[in-house]
N, CA and C atoms as an extended XYZ file, in Angstrom:
498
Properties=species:S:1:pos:R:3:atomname:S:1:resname:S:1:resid:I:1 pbc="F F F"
N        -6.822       21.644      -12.644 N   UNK     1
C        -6.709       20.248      -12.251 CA  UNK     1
C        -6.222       20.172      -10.801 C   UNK     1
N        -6.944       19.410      -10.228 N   UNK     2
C        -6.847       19.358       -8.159 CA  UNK     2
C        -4.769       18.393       -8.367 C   UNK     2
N        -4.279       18.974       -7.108 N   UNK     3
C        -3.074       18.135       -7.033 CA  UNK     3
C        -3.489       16.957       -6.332 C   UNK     3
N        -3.046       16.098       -6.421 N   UNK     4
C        -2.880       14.462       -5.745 CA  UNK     4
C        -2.424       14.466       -4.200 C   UNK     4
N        -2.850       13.620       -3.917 N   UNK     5
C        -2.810       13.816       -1.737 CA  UNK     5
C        -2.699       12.415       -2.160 C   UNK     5
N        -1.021       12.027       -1.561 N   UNK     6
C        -0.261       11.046       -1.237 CA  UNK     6
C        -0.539       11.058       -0.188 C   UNK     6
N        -0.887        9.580        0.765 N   UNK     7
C        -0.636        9.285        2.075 CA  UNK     7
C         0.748        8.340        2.326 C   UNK     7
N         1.710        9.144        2.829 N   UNK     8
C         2.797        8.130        3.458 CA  UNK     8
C         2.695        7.603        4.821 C   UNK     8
N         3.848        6.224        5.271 N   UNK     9
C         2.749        5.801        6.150 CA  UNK     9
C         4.156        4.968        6.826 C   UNK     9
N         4.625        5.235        7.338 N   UNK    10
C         6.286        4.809        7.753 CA  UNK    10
C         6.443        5.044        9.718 C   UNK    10
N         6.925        4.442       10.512 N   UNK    11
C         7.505        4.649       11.792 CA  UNK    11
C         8.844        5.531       11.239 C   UNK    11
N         9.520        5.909       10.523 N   UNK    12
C        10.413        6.075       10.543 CA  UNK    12
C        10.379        7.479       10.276 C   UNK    12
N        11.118        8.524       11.307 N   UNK    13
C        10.904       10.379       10.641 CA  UNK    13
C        11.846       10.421        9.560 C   UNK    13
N        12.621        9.849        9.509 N   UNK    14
C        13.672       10.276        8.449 CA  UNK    14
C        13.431        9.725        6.786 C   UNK    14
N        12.197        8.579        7.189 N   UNK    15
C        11.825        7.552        5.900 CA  UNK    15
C        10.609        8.796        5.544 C   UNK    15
N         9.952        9.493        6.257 N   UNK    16
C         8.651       10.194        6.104 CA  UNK    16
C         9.544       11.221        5.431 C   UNK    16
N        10.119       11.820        5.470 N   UNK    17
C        11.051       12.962        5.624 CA  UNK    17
C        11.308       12.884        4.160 C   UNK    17
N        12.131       11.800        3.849 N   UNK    18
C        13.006       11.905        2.379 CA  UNK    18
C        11.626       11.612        1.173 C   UNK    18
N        10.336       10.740        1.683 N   UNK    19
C         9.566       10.730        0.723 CA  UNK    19
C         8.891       12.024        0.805 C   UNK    19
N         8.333       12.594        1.814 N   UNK    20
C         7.817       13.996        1.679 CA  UNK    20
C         8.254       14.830        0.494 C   UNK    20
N         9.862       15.249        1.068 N   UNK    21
C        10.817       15.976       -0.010 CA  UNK    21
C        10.648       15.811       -1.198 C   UNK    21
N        10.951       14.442       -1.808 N   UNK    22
C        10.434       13.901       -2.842 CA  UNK    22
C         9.470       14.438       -3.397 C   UNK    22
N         8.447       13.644       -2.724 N   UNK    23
C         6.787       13.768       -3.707 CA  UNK    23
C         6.323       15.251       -3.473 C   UNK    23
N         6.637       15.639       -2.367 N   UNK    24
C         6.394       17.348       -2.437 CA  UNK    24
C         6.943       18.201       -3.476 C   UNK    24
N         8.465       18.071       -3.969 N   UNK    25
C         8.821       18.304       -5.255 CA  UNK    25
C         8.617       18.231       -6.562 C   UNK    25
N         7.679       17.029       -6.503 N   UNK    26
C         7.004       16.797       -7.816 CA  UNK    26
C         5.415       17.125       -8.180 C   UNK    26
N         5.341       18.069       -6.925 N   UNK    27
C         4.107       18.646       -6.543 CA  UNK    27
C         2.987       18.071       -6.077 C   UNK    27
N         3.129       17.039       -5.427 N   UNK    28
C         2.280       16.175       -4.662 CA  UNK    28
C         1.738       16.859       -3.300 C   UNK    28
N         0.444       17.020       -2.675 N   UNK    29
C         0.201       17.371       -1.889 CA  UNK    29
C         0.285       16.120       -0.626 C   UNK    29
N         1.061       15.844        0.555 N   UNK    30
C         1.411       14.749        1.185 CA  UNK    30
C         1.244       14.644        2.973 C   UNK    30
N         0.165       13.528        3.289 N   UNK    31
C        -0.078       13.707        4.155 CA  UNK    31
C         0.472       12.177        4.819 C   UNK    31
N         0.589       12.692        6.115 N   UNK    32
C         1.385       11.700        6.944 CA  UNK    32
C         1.189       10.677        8.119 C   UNK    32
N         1.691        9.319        7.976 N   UNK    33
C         1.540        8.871        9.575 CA  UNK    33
C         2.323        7.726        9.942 C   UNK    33
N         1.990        7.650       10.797 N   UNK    34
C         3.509        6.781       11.690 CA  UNK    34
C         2.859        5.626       11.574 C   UNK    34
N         2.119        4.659       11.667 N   UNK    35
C         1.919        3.337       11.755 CA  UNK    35
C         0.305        2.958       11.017 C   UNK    35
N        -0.076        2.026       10.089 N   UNK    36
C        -0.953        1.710        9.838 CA  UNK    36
C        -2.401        1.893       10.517 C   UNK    36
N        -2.278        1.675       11.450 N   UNK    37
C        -3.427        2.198       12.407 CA  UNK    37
C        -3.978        3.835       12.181 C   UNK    37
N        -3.057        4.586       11.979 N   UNK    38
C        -3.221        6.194       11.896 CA  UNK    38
C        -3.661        5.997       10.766 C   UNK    38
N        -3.068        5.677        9.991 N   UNK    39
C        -2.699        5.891        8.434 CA  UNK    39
C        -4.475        5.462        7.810 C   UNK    39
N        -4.908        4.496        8.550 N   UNK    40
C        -6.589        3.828        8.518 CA  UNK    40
C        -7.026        5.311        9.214 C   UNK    40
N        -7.290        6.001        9.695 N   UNK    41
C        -8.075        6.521       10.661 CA  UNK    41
C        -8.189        7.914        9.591 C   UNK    41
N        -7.010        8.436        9.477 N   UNK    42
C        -6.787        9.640        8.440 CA  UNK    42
C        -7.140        9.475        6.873 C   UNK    42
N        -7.154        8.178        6.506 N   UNK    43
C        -7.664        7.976        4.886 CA  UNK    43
C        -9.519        7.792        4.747 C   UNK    43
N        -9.829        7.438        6.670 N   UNK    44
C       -11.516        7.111        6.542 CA  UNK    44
C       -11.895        8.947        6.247 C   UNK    44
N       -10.900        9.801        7.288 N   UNK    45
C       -11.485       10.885        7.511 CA  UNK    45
C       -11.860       11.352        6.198 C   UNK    45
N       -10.643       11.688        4.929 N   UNK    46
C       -10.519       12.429        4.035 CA  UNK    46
C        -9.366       10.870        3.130 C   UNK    46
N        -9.626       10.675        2.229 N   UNK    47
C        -9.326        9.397        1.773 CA  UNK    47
C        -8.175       10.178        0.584 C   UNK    47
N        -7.317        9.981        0.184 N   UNK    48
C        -5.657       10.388       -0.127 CA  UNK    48
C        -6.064        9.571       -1.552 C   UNK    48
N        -5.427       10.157       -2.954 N   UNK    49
C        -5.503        9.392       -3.811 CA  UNK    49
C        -4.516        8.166       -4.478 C   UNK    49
N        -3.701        8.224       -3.475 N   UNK    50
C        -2.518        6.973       -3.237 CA  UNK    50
C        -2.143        6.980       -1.834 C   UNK    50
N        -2.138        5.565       -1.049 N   UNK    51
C        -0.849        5.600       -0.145 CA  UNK    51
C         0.717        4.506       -0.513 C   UNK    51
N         1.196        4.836        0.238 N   UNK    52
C         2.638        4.402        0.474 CA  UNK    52
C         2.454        4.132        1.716 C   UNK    52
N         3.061        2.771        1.769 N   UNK    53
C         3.488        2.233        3.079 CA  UNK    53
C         4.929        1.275        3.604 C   UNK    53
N         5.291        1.625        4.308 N   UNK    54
C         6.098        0.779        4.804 CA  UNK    54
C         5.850       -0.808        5.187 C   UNK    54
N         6.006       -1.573        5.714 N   UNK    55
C         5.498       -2.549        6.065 CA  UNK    55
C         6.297       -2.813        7.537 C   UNK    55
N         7.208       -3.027        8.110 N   UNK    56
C         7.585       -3.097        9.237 CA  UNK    56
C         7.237       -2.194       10.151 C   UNK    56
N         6.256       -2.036       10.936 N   UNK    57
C         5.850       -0.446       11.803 CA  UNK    57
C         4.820       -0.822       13.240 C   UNK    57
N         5.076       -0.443       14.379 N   UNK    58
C         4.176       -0.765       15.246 CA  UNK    58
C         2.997       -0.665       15.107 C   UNK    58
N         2.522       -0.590       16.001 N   UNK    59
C         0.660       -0.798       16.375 CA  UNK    59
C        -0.128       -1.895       15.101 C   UNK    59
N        -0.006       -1.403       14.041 N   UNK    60
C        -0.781       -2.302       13.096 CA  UNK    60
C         0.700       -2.041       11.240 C   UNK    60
N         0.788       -3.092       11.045 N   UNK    61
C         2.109       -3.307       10.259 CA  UNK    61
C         1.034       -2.774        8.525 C   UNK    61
N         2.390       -2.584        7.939 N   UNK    62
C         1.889       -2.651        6.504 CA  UNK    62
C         1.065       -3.763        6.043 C   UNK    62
N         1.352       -4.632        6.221 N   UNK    63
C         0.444       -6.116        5.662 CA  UNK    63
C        -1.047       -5.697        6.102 C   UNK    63
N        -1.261       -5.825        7.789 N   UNK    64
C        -2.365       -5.559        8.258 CA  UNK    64
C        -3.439       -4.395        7.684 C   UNK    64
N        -2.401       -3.048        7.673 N   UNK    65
C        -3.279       -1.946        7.283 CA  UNK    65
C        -3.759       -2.132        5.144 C   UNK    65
N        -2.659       -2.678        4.919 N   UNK    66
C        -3.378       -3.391        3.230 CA  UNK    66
C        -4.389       -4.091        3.067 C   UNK    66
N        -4.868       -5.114        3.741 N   UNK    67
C        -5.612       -6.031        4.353 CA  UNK    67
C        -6.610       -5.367        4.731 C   UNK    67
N        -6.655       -4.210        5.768 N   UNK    68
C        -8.318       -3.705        5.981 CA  UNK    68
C        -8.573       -2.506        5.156 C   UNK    68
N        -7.544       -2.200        4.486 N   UNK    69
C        -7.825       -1.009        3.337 CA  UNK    69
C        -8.572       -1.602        2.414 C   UNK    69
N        -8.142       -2.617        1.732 N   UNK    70
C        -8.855       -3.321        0.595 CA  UNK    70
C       -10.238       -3.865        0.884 C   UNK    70
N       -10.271       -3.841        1.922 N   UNK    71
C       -12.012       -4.350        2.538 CA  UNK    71
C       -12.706       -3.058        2.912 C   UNK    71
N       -12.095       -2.026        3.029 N   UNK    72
C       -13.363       -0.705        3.381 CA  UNK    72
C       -13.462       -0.240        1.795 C   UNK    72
N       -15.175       -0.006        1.584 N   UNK    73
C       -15.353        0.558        0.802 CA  UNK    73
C       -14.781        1.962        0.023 C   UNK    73
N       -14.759        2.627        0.992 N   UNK    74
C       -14.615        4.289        0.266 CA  UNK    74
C       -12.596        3.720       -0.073 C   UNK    74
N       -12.217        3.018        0.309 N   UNK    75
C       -10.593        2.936       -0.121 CA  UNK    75
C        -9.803        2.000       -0.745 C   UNK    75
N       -10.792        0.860       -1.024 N   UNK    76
C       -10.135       -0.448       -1.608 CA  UNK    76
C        -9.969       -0.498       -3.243 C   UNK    76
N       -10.258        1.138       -3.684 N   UNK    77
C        -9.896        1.353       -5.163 CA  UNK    77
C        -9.060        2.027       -5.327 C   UNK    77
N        -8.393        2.735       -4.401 N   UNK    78
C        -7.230        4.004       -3.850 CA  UNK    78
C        -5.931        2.790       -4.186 C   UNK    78
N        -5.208        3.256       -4.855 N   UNK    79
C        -3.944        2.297       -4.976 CA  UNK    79
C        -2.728        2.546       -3.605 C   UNK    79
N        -2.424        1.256       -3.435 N   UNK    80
C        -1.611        1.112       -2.493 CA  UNK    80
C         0.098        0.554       -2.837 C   UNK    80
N         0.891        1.358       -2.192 N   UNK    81
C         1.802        0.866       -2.826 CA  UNK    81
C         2.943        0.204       -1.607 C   UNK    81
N         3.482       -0.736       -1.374 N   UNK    82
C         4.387       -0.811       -0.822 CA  UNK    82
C         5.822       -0.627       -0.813 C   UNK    82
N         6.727        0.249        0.521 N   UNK    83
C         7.881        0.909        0.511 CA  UNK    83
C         8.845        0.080        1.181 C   UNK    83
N         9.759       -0.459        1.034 N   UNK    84
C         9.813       -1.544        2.524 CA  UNK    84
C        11.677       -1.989        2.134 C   UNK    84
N        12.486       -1.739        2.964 N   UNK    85
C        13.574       -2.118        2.907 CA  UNK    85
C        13.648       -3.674        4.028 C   UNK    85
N        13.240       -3.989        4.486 N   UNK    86
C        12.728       -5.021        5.661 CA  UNK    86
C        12.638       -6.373        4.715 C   UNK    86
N        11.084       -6.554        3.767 N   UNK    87
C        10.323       -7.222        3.486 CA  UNK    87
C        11.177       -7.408        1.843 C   UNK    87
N        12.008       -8.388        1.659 N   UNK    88
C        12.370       -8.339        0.356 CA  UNK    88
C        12.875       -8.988       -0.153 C   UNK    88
N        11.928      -10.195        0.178 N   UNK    89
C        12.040      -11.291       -0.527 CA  UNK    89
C        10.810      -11.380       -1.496 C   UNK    89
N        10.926      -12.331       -2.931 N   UNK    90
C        10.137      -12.505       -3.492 CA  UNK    90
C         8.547      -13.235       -2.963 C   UNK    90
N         8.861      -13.901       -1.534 N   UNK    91
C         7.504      -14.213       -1.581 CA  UNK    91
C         6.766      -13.369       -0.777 C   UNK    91
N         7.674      -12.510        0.113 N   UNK    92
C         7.005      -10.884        0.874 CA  UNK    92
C         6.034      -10.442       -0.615 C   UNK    92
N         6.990       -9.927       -1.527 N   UNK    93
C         6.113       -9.494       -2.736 CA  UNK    93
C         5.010       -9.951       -3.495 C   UNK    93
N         5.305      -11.268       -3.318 N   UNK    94
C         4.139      -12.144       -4.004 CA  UNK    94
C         2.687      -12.186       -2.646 C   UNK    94
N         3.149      -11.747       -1.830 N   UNK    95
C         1.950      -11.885       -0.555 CA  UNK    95
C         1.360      -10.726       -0.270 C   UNK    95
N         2.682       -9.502       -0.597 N   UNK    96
C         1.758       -8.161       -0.651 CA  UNK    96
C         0.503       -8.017       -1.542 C   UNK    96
N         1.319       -8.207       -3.128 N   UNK    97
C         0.584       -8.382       -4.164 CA  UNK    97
C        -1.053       -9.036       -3.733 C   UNK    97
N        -1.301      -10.319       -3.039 N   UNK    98
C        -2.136      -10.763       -2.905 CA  UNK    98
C        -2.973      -10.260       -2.481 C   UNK    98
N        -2.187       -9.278       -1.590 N   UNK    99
C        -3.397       -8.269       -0.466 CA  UNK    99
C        -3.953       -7.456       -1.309 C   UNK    99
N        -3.733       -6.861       -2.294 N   UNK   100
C        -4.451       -6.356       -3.210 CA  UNK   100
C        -3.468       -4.945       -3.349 C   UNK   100
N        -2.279       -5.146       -3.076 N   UNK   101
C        -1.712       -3.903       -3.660 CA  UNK   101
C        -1.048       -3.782       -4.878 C   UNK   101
N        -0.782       -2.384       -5.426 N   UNK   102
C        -0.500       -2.076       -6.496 CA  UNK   102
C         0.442       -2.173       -7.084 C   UNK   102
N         1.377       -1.870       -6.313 N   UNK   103
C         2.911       -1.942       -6.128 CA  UNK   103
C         4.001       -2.876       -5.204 C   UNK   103
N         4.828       -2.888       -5.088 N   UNK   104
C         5.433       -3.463       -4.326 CA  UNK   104
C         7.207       -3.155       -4.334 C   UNK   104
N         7.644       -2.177       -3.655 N   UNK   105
C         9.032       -1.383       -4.140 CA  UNK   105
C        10.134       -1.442       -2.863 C   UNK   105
N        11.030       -2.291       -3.332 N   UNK   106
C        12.369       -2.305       -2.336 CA  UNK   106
C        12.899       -1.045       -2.398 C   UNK   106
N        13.146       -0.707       -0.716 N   UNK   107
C        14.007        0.691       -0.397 CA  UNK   107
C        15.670        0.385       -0.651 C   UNK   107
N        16.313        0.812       -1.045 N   UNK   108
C        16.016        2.659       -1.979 CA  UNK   108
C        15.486        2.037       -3.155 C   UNK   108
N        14.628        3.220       -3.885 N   UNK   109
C        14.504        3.000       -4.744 CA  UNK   109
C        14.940        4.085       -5.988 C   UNK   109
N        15.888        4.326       -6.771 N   UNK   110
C        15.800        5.636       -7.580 CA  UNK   110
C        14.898        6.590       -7.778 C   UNK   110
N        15.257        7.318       -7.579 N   UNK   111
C        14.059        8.903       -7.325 CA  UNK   111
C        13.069        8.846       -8.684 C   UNK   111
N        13.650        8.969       -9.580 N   UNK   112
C        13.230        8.639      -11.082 CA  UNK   112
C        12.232        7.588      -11.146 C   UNK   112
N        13.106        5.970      -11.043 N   UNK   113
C        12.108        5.197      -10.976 CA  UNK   113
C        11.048        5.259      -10.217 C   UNK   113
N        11.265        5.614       -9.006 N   UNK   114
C        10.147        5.519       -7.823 CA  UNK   114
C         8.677        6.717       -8.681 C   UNK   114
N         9.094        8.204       -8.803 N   UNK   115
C         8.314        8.947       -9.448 CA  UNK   115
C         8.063        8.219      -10.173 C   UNK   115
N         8.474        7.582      -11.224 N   UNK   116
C         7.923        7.055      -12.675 CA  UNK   116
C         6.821        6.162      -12.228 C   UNK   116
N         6.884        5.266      -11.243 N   UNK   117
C         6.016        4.343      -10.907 CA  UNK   117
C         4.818        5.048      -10.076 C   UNK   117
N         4.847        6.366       -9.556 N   UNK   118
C         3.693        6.746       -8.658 CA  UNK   118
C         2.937        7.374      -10.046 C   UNK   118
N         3.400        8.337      -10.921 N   UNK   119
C         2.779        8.850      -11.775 CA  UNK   119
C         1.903        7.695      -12.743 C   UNK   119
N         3.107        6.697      -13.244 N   UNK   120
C         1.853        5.568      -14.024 CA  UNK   120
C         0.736        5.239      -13.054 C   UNK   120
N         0.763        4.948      -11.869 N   UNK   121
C        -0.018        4.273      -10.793 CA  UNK   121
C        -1.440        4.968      -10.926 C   UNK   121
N        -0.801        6.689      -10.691 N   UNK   122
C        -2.143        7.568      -10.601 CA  UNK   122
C        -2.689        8.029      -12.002 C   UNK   122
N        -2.152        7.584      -12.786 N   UNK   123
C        -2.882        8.191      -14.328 CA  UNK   123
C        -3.200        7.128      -14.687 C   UNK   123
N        -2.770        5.320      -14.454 N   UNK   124
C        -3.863        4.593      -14.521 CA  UNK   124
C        -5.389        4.385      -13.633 C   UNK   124
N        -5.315        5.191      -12.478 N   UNK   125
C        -6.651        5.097      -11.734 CA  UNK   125
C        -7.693        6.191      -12.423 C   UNK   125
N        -6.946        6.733      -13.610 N   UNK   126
C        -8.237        7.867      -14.069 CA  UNK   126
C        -8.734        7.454      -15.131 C   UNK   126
N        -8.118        6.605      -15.772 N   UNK   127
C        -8.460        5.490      -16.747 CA  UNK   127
C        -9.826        5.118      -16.805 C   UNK   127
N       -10.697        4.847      -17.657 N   UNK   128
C       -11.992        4.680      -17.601 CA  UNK   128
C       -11.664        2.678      -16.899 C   UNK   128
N       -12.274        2.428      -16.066 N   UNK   129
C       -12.004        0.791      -15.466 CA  UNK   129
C       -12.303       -0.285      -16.089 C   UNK   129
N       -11.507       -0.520      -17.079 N   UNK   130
C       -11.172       -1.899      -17.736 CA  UNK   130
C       -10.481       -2.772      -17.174 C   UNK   130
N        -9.229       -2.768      -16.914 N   UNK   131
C        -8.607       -3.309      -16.496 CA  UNK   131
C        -8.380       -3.102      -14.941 C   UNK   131
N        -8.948       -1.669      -13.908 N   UNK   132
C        -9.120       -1.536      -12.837 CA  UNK   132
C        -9.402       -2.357      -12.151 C   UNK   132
N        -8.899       -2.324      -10.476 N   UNK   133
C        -9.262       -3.817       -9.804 CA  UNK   133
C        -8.737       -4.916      -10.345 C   UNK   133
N        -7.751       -5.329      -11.264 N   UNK   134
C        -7.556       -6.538      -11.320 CA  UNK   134
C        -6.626       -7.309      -10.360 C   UNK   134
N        -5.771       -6.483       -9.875 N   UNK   135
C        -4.964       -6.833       -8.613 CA  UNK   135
C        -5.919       -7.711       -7.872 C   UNK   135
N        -6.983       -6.627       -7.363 N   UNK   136
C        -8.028       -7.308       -6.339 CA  UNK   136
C        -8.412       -8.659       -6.833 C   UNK   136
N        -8.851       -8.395       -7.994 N   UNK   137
C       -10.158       -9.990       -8.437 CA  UNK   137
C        -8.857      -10.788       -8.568 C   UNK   137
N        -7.444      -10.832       -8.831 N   UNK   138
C        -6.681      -11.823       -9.109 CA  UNK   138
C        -6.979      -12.545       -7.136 C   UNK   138
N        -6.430      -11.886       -6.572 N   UNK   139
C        -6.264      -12.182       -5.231 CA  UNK   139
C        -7.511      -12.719       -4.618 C   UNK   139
N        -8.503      -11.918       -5.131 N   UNK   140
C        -9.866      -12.637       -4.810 CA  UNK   140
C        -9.953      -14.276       -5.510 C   UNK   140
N        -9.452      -14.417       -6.344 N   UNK   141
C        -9.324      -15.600       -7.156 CA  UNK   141
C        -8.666      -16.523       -6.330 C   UNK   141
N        -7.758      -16.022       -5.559 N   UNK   142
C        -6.659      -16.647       -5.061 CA  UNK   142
C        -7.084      -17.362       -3.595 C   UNK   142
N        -8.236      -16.569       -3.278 N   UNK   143
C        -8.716      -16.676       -1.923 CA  UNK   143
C        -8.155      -16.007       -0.813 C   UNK   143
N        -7.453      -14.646       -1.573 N   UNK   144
C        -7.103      -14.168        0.061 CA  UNK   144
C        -7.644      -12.603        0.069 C   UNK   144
N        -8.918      -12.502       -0.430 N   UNK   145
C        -9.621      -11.369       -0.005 CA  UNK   145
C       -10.853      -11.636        0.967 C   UNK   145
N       -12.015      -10.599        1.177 N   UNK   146
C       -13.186      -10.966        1.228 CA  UNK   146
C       -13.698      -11.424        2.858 C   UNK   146
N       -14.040      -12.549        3.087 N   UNK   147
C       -14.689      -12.734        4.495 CA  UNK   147
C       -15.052      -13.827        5.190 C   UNK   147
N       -14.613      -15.042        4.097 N   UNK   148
C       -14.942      -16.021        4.576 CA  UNK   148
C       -13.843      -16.746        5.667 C   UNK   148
N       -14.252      -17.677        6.434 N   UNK   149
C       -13.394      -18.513        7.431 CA  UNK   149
C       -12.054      -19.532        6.750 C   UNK   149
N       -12.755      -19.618        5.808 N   UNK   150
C       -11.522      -20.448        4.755 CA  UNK   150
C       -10.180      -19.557        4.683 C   UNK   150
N       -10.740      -18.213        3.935 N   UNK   151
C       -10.117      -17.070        3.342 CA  UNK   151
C        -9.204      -16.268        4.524 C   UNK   151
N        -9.870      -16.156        4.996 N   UNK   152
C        -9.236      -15.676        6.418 CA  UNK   152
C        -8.236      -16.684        6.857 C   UNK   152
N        -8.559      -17.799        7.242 N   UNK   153
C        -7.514      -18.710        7.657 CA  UNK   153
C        -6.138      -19.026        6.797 C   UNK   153
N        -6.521      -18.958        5.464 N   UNK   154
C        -5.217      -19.093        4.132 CA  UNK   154
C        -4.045      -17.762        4.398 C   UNK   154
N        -5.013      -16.563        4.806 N   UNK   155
C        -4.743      -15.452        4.642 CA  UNK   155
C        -3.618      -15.130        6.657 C   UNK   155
N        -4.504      -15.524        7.408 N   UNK   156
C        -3.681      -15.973        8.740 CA  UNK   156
C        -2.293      -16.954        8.519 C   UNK   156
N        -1.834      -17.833        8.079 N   UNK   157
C        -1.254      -18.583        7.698 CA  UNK   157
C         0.291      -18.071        6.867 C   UNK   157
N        -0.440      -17.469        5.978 N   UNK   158
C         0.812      -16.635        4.976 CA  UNK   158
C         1.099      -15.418        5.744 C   UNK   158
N         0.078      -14.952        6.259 N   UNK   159
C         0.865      -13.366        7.318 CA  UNK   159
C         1.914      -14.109        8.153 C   UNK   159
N         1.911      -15.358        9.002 N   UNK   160
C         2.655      -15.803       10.378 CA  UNK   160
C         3.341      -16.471        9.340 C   UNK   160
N         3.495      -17.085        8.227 N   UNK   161
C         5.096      -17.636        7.532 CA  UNK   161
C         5.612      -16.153        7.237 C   UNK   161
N         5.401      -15.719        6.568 N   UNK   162
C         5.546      -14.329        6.298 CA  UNK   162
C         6.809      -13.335        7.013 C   UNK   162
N         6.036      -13.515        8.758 N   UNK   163
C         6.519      -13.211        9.586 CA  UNK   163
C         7.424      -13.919       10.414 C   UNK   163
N         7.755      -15.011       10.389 N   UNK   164
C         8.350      -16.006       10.886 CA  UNK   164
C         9.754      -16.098       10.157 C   UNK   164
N         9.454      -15.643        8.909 N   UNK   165
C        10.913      -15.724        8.103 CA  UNK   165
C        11.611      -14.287        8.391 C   UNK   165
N        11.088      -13.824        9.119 N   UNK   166
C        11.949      -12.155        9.296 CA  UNK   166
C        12.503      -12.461       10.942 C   UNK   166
């Protein structure tokens, strides 16, 4: 059985550092990058069967890089999880969620719990797809996936309140 290639995805060396340790311990194979922008460029190359992200990070933020993950094909079924000591309020979570991620986890999080939640994450994506994608189609429901000018604009709107409250 192939090991799992975590993408972590943090500005921070010391935030990359302690999840490495981590998920490397639990035998995760774990690849790395400093800001959403990378983190897009390295998942087109060779696509990771989970990432982790931070959400506060230069060049292109967690929100942003969730947002064009869920719209490229080869990665918008790859579960995404968010890591984020920053973003932690309930409606940060309720807006990640929208973007179509999987997770949504205030830093720190217990080593235990945190593992417990990556392992359900990845043994539900091998799952024959019943219930797969529903994150997405909820959010698609919601109007903040997809391509339209409406959608986009709902979706512009909640990123800048979003951001405005930090």
């Amino acid at each position: 059985m192939k090991t799992n290639r975590i993408l972590i995805v943090d500005d921070s060396e010391e935030n990359r550092y302690l999840l490495r340790a981590l998920l490397q311990g639990h035998g995760y194979d774990v690849e790395e990058a400093c800001h959403g922008a990378e983190a897009l460029a390295l998942a087109r190359k060779n696509p990771p069967d989970l990432i982790i992200a931070d959400i506060l990070m230069p060049v292109m933020d967690g929100f942003a890089l969730c947002r064009e993950w869920k719209r490229d094909e080869r990665l918008k079924t790859i579960p995404f999880f968010f890591y984020t000591a920053t973003y932690t309020d309930g409606r940060d979570r309720d807006f990640a969620l929208s973007l179509g991620a999987e997770r949504f986890i205030v830093k720190p999080e217990e080593p235990e719990a945190f593992m417990a939640a990556v392992l359900e994450t990845l043994q539900q994506t091998r799952l024959p797809s019943t219930d797969a994608g529903s994150t997405t189609a909820d959010a698609q429901s919601q109007g903040l996936t997809g391509e339209s000018p409406i959608e986009e604009s709902v979706y512009l709107k909640q990123y800048n309140e979003t951001l405005i409250r930090k």
